[in-house]
N, C-alpha and C positions, 0 to 999 in steps of 0.2 A: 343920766341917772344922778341923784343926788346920795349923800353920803349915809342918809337915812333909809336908803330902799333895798329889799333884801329880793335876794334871786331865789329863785328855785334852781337846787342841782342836786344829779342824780351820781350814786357810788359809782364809780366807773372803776378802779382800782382797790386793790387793797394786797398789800403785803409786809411778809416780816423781811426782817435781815439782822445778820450781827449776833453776837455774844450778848449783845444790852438786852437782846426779845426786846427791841421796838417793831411796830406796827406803823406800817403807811395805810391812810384811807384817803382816796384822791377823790372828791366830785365835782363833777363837771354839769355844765348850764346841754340842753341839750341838744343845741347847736354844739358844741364840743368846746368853742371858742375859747371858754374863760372854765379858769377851775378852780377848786382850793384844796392845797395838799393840807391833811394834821398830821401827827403822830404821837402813837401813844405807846408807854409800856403797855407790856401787855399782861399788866398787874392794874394797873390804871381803865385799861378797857376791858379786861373781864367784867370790870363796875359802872360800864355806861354804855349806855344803848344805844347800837349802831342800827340808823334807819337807814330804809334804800333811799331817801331823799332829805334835803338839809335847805331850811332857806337861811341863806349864807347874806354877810352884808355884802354890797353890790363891793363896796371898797378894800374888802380883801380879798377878792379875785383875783387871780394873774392870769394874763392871756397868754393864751396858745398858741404859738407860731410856727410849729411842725406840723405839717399836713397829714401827713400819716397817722399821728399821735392825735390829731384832731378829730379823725374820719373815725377811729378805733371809738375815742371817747364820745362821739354822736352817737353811735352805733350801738355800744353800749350802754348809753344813758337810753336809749329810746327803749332797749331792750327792757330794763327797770322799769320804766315805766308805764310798760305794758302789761308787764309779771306781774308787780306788785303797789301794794298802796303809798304814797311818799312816807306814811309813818310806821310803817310794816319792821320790825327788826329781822335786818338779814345776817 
């Protein structure tokens, strides 16, 4: 893949934590393999639309190297993309 080419991935994760109210939104390719975490306050994301799918650049992916957490996030992403459209706000 060149540095120009964007994946397709699907929400697979999303959670808060902490005093701050940040928000994790994790998506993953749907093989599970490779993913991208953000995070946002969640004053910041009140004001931006979270789709069930994101085409992300290929070169800010990180790969997946726990199998379990891989299988979940295949599983998941497959799930999204059977419910709903890549640009559907969930």
């Amino acid at each position: 893949m060149t540095a120009d080419e964007t994946v397709r991935c699907w929400l697979v994760e999303r959670s808060s934590y902490g005093d701050e109210r940040m928000v994790t939104l994790v998506y993953a390719t749907p093989d599970g393999e490779r993913f991208l975490q953000q995070q946002f306050s969640t004053n910041l994301l009140m004001k931006k639309r979270v789709t069930a799918a994101i085409d992300a650049d290929a070169d800010r992916l990180e790969t997946l190297d726990d199998d379990e957490t891989r299988e979940r996030y295949a599983t998941e992403a497959s799930r999204m993309a059977e419910q709903h459209d890549p640009d559907e706000e969930v």
